[in-house]
C-alpha positions in Angstrom: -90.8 -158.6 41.8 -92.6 -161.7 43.4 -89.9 -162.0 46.2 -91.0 -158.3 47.0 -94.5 -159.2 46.8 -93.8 -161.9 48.9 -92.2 -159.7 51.4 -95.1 -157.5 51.9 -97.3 -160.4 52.5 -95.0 -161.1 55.1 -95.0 -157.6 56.5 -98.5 -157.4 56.4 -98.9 -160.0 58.2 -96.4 -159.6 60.8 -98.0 -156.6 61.8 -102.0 -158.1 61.7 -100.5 -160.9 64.7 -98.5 -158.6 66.6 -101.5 -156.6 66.7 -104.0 -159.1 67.5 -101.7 -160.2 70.5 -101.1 -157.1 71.7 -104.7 -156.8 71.5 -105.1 -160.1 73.4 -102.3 -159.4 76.2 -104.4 -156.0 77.0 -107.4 -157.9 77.2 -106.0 -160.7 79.4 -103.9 -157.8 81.9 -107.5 -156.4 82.2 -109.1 -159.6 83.5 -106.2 -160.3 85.3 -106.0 -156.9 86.9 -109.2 -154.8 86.5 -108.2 -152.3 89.9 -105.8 -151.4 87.6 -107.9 -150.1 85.3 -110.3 -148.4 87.3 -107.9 -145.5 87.8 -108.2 -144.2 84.2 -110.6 -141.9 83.1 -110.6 -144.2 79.5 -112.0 -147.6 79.0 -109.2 -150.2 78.4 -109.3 -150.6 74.4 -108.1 -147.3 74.3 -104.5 -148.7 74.3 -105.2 -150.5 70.7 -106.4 -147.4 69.2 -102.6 -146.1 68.2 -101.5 -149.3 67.1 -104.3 -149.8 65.4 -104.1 -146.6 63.2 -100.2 -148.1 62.5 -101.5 -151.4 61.4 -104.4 -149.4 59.0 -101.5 -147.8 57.6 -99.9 -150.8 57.1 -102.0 -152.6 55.2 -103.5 -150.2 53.3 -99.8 -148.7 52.0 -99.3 -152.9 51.4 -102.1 -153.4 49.5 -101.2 -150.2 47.3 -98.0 -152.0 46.7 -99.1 -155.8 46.1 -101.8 -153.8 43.6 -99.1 -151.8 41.8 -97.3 -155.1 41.5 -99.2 -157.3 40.3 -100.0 -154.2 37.5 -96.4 -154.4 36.7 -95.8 -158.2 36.3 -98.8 -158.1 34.1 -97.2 -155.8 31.6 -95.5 -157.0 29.4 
């Protein structure tokens, strides 16, 4: 049970620093190249909204687990 809790800390995290780079690499691409971005009829953050909704989903079906978890190991 701790190696799986482990795991999801893992998980979880995994996914919180792919997003934040993703995040980062959008925001760099749109100093780098703001023409670009001028075409669209959406700001540029728009991109992190899907992702972002994945990584919500994430965490909070992690934390669901690390809490039903650590309700197990306390039982005797």
């Amino acid at each position: 049970m701790k190696r799986l809790n482990q795991i999801l800390t893992i998980v979880m995290a995994a996914f919180t620093g792919a997003f934040i780079g993703h995040g980062l690499y959008i925001y760099w691409e749109y100093q780098a190249h703001p023409e670009f971005y001028a075409m669209w009829s959406a700001p540029w953050y728009v991109q992190l909204f899907a992702p972002g909704i994945v990584l919500i989903c994430v965490l909070v079906a992690g934390a669901a687990a690390k809490i039903f978890l650590s309700r197990k190991l306390k039982k005797p």
